[in-house]
N, CA and C of each residue as an Amber inpcrd file, in Angstrom:
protein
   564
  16.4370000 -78.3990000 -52.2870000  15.6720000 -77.4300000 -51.5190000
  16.0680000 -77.5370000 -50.0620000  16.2020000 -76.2630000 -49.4720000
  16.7680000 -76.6420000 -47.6890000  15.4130000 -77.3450000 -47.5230000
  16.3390000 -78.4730000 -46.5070000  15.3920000 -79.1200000 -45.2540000
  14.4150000 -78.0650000 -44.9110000  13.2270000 -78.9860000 -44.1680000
  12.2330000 -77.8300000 -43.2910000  11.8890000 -78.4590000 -42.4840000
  12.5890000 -79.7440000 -42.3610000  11.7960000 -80.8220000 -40.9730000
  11.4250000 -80.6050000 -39.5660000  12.1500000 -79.3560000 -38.9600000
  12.5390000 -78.9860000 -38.3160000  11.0710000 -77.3540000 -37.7640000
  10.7880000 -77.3900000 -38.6050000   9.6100000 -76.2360000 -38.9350000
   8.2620000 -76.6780000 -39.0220000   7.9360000 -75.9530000 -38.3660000
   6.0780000 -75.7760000 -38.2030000   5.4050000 -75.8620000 -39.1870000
   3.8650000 -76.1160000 -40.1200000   3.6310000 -75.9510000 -40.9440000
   3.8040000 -74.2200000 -41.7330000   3.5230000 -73.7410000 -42.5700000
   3.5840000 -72.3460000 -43.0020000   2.7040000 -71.8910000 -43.1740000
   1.8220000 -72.4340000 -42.6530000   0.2980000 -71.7270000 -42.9070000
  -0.0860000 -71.0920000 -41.8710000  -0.0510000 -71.5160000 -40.7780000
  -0.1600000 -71.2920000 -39.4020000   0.4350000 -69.8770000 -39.1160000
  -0.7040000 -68.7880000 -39.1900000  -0.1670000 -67.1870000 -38.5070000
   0.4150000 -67.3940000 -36.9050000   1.4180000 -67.0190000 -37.0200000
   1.8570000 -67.1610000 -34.9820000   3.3600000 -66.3010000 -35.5010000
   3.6600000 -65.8430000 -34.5800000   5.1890000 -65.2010000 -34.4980000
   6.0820000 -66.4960000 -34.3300000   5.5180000 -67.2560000 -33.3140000
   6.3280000 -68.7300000 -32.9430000   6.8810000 -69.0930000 -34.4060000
   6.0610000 -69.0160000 -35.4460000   6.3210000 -69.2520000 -36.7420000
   7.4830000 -68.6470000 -37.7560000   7.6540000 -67.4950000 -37.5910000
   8.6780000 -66.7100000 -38.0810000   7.5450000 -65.5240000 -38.9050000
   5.9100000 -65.8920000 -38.5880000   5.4830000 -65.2340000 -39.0110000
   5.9840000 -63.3070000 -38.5400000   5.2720000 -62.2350000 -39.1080000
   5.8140000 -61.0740000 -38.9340000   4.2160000 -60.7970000 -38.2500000
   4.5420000 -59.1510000 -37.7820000   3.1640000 -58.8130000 -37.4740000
   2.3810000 -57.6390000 -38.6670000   3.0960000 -57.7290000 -39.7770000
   2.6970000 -57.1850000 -41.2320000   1.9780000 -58.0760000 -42.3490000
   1.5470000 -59.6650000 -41.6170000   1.4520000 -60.3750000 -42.0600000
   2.1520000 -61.8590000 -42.9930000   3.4780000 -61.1370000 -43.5740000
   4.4980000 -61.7700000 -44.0690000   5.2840000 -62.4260000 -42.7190000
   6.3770000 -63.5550000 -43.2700000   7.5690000 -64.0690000 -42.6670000
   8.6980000 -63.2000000 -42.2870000   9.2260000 -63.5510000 -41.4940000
  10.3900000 -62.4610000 -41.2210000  11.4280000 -64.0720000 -41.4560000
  12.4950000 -63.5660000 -42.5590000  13.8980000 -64.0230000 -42.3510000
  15.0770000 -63.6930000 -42.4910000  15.7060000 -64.3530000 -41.5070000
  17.1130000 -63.6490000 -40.7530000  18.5310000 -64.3100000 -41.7660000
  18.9900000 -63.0260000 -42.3960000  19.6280000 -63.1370000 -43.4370000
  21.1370000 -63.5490000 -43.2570000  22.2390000 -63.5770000 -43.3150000
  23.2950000 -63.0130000 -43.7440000  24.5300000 -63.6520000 -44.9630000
  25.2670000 -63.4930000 -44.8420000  26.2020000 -63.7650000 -45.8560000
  25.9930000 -63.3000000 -47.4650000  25.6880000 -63.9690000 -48.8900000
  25.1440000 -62.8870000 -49.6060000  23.4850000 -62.1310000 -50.0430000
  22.6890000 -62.7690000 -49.2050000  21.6620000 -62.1800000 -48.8340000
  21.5560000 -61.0790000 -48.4620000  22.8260000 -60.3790000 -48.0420000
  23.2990000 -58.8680000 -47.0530000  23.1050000 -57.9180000 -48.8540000
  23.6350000 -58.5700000 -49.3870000  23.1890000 -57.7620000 -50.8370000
  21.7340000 -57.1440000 -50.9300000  21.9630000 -55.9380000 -51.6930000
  20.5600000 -56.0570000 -52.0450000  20.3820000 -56.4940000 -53.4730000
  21.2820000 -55.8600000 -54.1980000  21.2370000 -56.6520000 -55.5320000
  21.0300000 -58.1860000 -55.5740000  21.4950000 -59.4860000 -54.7500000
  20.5510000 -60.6290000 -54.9050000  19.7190000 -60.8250000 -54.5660000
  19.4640000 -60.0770000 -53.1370000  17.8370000 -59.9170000 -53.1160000
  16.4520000 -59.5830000 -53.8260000  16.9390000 -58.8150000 -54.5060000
  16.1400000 -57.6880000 -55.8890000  16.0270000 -59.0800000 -57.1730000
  17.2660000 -59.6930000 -57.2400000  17.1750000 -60.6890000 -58.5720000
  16.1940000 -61.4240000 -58.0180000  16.3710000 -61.9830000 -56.8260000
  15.4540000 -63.5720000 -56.4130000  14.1540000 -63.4870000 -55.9180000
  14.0060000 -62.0530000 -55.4220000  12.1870000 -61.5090000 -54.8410000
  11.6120000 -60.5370000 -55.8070000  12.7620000 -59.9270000 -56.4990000
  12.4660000 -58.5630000 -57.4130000  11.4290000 -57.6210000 -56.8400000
  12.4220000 -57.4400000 -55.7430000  11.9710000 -55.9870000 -54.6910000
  12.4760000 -56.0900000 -53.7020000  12.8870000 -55.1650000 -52.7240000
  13.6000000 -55.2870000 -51.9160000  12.9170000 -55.1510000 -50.3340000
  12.4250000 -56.0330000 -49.9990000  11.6790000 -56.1060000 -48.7220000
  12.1370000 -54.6600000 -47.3790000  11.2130000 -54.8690000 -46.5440000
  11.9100000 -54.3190000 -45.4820000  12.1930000 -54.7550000 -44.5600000
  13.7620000 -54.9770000 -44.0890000  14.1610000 -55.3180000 -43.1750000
  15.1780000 -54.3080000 -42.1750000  15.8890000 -54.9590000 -40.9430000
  16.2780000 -54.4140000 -40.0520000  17.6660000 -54.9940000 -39.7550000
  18.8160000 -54.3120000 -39.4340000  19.9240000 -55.0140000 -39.1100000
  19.5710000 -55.9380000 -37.4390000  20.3090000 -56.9280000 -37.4160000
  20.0820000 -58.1560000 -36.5690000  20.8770000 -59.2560000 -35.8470000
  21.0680000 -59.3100000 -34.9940000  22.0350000 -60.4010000 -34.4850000
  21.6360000 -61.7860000 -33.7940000  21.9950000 -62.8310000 -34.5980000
  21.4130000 -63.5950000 -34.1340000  22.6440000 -64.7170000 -33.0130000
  22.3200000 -65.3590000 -31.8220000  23.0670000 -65.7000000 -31.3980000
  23.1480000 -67.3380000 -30.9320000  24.4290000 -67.6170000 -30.2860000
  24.2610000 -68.9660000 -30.2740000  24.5150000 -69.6780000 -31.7390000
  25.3460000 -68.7460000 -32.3900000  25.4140000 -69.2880000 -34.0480000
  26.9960000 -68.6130000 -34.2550000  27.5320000 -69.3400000 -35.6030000
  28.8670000 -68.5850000 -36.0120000  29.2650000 -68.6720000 -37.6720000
  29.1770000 -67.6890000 -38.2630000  29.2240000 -67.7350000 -39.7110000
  30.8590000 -68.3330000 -39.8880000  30.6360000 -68.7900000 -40.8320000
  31.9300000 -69.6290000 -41.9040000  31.6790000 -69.3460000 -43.2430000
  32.8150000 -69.6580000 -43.4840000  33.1540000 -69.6680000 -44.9920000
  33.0570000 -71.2430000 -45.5080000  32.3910000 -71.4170000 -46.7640000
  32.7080000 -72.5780000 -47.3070000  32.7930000 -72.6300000 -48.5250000
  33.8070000 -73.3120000 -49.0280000  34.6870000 -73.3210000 -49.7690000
  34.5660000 -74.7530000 -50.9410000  34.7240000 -74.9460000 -52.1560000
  34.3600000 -75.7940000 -52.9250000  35.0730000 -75.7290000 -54.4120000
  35.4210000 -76.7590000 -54.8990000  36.5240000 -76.9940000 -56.0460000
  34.7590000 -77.2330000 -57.1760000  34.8670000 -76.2460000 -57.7380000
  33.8430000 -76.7120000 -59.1350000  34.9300000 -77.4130000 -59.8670000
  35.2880000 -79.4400000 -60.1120000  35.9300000 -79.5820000 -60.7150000
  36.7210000 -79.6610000 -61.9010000  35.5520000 -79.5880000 -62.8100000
  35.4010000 -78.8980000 -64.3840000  36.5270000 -78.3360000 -64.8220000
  36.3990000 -77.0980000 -63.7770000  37.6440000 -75.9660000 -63.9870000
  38.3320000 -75.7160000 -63.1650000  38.2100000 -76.4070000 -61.6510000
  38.6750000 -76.0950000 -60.8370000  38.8710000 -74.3030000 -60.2850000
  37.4680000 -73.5010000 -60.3990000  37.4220000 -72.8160000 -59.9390000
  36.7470000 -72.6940000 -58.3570000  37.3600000 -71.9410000 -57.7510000
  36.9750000 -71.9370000 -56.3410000  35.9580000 -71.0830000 -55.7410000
  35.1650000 -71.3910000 -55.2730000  33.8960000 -71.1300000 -55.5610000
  33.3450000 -70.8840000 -53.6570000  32.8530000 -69.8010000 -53.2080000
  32.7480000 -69.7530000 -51.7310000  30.9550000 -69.3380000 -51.4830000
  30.6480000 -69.8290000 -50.5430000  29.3220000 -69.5790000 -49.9300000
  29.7680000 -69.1510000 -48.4950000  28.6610000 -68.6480000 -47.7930000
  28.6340000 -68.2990000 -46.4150000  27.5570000 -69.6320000 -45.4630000
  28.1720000 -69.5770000 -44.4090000  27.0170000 -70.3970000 -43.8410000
  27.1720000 -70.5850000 -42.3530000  26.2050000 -71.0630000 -41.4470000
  26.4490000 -70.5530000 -40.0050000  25.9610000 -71.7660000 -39.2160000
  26.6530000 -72.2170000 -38.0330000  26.3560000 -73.4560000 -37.2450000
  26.3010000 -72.7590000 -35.5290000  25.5250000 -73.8380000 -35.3310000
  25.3560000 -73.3190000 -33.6730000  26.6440000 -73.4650000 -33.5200000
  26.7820000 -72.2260000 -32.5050000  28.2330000 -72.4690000 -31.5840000
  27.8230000 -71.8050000 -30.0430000  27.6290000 -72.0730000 -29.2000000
  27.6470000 -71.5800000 -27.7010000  29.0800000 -69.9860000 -27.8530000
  28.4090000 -68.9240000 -26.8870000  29.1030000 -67.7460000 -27.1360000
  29.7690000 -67.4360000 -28.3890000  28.4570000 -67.3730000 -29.6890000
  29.1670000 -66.7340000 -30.3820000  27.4840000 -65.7100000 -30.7490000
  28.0780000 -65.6690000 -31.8860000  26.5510000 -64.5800000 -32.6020000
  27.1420000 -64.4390000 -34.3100000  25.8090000 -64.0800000 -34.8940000
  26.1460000 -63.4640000 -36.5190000  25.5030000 -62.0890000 -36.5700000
  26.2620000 -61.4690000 -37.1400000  25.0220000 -60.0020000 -37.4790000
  24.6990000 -60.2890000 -38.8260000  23.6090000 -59.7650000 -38.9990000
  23.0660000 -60.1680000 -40.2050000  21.9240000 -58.9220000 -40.4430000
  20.6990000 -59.1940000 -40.8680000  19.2790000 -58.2220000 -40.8790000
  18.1720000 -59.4490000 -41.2650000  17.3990000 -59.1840000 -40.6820000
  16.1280000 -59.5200000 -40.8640000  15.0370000 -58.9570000 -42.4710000
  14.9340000 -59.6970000 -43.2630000  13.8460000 -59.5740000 -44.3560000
  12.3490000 -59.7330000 -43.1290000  11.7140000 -58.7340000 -43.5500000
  10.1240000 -58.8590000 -43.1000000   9.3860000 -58.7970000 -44.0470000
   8.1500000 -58.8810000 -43.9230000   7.1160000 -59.2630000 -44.7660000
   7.4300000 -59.9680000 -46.4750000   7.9080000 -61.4520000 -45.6640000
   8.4590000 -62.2920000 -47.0140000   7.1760000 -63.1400000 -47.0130000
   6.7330000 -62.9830000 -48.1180000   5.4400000 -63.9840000 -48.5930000
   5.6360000 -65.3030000 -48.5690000   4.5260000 -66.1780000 -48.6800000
   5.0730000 -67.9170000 -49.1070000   5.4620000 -68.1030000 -50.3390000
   5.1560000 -67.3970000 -51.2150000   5.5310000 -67.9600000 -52.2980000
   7.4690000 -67.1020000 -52.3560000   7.7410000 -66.3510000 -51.7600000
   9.0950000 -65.7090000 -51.7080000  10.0220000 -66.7090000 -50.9990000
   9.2120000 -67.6400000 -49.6580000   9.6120000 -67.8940000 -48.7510000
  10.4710000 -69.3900000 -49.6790000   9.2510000 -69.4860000 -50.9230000
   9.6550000 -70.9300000 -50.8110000  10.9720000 -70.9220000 -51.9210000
  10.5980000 -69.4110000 -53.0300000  12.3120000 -69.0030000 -53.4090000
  13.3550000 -69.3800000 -52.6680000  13.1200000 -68.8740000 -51.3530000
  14.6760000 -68.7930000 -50.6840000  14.7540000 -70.2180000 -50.2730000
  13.5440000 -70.9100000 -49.8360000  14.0360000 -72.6420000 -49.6660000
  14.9230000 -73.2000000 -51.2120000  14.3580000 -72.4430000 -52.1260000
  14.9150000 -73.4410000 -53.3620000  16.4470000 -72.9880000 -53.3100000
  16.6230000 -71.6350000 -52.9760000  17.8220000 -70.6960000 -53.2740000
  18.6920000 -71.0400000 -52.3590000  18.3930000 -71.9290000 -51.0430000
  19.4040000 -72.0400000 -50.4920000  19.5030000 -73.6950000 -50.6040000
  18.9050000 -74.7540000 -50.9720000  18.8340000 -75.7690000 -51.6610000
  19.4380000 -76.9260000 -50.3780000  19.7240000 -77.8900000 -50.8020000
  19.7670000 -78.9950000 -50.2100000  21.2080000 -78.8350000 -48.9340000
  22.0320000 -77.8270000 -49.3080000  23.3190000 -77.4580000 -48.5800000
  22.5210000 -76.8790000 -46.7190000  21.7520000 -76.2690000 -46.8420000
  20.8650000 -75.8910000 -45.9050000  19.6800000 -76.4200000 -44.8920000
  19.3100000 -75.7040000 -44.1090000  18.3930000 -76.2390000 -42.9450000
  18.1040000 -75.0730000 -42.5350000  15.9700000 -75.1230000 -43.2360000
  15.3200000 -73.7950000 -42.4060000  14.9400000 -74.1510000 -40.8420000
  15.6460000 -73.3090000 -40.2600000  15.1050000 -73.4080000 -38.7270000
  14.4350000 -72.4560000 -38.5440000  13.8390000 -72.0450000 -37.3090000
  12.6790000 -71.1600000 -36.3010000  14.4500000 -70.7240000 -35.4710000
  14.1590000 -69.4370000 -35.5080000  15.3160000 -68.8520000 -34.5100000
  14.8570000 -67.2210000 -33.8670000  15.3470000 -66.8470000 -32.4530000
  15.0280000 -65.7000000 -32.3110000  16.3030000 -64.9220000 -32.4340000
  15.9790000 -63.4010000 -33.1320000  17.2480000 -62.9870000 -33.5580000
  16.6630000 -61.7290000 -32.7730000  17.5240000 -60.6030000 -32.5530000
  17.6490000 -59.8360000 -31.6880000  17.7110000 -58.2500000 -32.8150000
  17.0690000 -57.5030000 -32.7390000  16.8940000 -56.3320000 -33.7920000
  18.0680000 -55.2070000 -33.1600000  18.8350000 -54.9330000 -33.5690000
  20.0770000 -54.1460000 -33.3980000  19.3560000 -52.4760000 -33.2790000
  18.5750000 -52.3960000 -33.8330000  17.9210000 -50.3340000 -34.0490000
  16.8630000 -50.7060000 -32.3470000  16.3910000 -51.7120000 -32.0830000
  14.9810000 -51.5930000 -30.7070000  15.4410000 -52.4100000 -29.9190000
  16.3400000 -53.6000000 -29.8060000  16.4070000 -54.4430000 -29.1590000
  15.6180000 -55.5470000 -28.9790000  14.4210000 -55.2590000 -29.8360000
  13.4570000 -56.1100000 -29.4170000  13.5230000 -57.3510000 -30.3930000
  13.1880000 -58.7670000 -29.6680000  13.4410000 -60.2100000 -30.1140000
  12.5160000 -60.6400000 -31.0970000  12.6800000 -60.6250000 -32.0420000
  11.3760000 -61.7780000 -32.7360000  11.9040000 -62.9610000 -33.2680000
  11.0620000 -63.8650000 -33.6150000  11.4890000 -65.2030000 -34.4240000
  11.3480000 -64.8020000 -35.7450000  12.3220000 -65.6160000 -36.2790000
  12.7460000 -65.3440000 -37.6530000  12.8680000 -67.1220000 -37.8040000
  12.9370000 -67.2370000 -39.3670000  13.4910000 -68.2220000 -39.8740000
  14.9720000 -68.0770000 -40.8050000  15.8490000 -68.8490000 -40.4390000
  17.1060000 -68.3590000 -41.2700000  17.7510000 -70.0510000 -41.6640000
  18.4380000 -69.9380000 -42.4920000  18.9630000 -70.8670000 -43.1820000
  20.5800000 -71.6290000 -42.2300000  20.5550000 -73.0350000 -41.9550000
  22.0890000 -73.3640000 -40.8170000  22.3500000 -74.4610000 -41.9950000
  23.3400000 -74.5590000 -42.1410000  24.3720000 -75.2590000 -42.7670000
  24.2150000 -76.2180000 -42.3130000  23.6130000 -77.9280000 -42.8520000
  23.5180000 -78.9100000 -42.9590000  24.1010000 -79.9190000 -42.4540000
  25.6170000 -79.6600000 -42.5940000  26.8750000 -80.8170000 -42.0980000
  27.6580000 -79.6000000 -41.2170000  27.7730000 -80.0400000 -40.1080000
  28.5290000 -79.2980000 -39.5110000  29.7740000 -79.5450000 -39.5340000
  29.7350000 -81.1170000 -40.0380000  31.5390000 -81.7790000 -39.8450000
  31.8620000 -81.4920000 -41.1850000  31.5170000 -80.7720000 -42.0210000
  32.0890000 -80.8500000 -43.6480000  32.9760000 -79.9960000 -43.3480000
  34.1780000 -80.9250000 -44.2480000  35.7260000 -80.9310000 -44.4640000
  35.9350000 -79.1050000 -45.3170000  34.7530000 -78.4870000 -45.6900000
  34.6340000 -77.6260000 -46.8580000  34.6600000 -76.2300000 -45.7630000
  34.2500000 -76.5950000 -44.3840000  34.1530000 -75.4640000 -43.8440000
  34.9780000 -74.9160000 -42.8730000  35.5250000 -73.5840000 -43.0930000
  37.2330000 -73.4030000 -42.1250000  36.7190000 -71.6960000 -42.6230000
  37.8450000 -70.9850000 -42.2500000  37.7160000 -69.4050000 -41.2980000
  36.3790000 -68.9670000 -41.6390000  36.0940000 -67.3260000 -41.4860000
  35.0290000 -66.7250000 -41.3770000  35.1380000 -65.9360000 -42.3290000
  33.3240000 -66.0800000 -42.3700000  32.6280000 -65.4650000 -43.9780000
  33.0790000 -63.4890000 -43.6010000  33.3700000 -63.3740000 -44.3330000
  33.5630000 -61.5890000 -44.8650000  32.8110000 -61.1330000 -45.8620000
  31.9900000 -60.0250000 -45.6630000  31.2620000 -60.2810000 -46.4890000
  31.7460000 -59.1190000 -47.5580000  32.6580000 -58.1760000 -46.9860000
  33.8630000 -56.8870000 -47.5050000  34.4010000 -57.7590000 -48.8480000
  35.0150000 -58.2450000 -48.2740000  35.8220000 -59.6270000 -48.9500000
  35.2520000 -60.0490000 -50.4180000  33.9040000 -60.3520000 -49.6810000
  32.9640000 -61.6330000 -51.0220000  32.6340000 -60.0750000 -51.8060000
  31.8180000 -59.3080000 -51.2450000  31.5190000 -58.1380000 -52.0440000
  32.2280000 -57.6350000 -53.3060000  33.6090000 -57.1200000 -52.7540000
  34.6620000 -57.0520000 -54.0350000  34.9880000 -58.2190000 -55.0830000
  35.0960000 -59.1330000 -54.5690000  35.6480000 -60.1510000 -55.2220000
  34.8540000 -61.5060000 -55.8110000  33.4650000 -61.4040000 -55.3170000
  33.0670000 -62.5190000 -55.5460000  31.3650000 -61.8040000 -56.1720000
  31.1360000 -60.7590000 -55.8290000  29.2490000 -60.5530000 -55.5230000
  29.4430000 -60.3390000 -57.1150000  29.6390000 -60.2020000 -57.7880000
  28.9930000 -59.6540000 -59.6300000  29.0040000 -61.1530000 -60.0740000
  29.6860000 -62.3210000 -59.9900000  29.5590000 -63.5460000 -60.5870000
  28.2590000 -63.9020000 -60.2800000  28.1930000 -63.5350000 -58.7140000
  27.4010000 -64.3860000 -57.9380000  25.9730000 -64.1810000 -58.2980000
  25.7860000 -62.6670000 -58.5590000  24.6490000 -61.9640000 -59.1300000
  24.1730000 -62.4940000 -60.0730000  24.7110000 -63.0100000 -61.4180000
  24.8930000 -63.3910000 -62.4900000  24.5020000 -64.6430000 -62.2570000
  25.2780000 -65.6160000 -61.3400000  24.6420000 -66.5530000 -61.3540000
  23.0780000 -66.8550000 -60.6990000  22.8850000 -66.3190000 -59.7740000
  21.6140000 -65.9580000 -59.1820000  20.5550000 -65.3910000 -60.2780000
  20.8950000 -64.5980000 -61.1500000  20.1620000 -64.3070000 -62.2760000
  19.7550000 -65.8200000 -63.2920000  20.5500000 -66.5010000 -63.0540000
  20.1710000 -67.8710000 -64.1520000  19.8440000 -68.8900000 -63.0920000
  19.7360000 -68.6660000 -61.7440000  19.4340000 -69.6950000 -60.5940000
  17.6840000 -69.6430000 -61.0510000  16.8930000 -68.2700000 -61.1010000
  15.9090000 -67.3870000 -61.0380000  15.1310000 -67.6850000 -62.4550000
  15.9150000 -68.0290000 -63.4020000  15.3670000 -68.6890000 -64.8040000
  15.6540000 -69.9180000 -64.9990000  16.1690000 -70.9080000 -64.1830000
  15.9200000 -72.0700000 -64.1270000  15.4300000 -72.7280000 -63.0510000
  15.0050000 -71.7930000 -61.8580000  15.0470000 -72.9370000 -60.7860000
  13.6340000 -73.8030000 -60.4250000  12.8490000 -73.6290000 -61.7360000
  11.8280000 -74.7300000 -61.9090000  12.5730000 -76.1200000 -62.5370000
  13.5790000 -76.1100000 -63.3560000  14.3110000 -77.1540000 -64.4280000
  15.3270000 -77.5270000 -63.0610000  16.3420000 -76.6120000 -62.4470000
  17.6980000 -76.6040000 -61.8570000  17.9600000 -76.7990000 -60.8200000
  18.3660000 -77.0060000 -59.8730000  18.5250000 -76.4010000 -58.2040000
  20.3200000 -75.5870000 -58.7720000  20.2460000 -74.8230000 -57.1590000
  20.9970000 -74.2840000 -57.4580000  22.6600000 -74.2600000 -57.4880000
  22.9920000 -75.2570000 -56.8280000  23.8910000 -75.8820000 -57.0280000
  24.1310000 -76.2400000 -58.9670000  23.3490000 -76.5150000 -59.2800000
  23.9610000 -77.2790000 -60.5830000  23.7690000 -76.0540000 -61.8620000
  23.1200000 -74.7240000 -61.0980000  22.6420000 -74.0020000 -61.7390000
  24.3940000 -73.1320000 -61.7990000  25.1570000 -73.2430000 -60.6100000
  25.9800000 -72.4540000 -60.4170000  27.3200000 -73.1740000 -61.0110000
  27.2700000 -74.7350000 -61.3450000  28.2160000 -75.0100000 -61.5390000
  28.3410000 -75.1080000 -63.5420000  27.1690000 -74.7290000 -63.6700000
  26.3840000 -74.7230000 -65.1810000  26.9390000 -73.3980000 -65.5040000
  27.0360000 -72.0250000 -64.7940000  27.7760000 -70.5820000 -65.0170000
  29.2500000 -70.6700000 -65.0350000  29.7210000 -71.1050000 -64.2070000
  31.2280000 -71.2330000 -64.0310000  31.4740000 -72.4170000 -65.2540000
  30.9660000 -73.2530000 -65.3400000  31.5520000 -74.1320000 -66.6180000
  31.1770000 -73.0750000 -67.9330000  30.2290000 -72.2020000 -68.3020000
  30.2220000 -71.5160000 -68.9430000  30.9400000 -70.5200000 -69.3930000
  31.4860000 -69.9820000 -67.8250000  32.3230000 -69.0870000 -68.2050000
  33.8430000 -69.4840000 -68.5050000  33.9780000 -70.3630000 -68.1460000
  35.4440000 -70.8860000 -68.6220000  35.3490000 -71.3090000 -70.0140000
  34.3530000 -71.5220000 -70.6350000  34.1490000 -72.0780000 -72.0140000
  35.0840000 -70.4830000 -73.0670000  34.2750000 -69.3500000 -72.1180000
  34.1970000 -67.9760000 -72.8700000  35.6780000 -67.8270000 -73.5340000
């Protein structure tokens, strides 16, 4: 489950919080979260959100040998960097019990922080909570996430696996949930 050490309790209504003013959480998405199709599998509905830039951050690609089969296997993920930014969108009115989906969904690889992201349609700032990549020194992480790229080539596995993340992730996390699909599918 991502870290949350770093975070306020979740009970506590405040914007400081990542709370929204619809009552729900607002969180600041990107990489395959930009989907709506995994969004729809893991909340089963598609919130409303806003395109968003968040800054002081820089998306990567990371990259991983499932050794089994040695298929190569990519996530997105984002570390502070001074002058940079991610665009992404903001999910609003994400419930706790949605909220704590996406803690499981982004799993131990992750770290929920409190961040202010910047709304691209008003300009106007709110805090969001969004998911930062854990190890900044991991050997796994080199150029930048595309999400053109992952879309064609990677989003229907990913879906798929997110679909069996979603029926096991009381038994699974998701890591082992994903390396449980890809060993599957090489079985086929």
């Amino acid at each position: 489950m991502a870290s949350s050490n770093s975070i306020p309790p979740l009970g506590v209504a405040s914007n400081a919080n990542g709370n929204s003013n619809n009552g729900g959480y607002n969180v600041f998405v990107y990489g395959s979260l930009l989907a709506d199709d995994v969004v729809r599998v893991l909340l089963h509905r598609i919130p409303q959100a806003s395109p968003s830039t968040l800054h002081g951050y820089s998306a990567a690609l990371v990259t991983w040998i499932i050794h089994i089969i040695h298929q190569r296997a990519c996530l997105s993920a984002i570390l502070p960097v001074e002058n940079k930014k991610v665009t992404g969108r903001v999910l609003m009115g994400i419930t706790a019990p949605e909220l704590d989906i996406l803690d499981k969904f982004e799993d131990f690889e992750y770290e929920k922080r409190a961040v202010d992201v910047s709304l691209l349609d008003t300009s106007e700032v709110l805090q969001a909570y969004t998911y930062v990549w854990a190890k900044s020194d991991d050997p796994n992480l080199y150029g930048e996430w595309d999400f053109k790229v992952w879309k064609e080539s990677k989003m229907k596995d990913f879906v798929n696996m997110t679909m069996g993340f979603v029926e096991e992730q009381d038994s699974k996390p998701r890591v082992a949930t994903y390396e449980s699909y890809y060993d599957n599918k090489h079985k086929e």
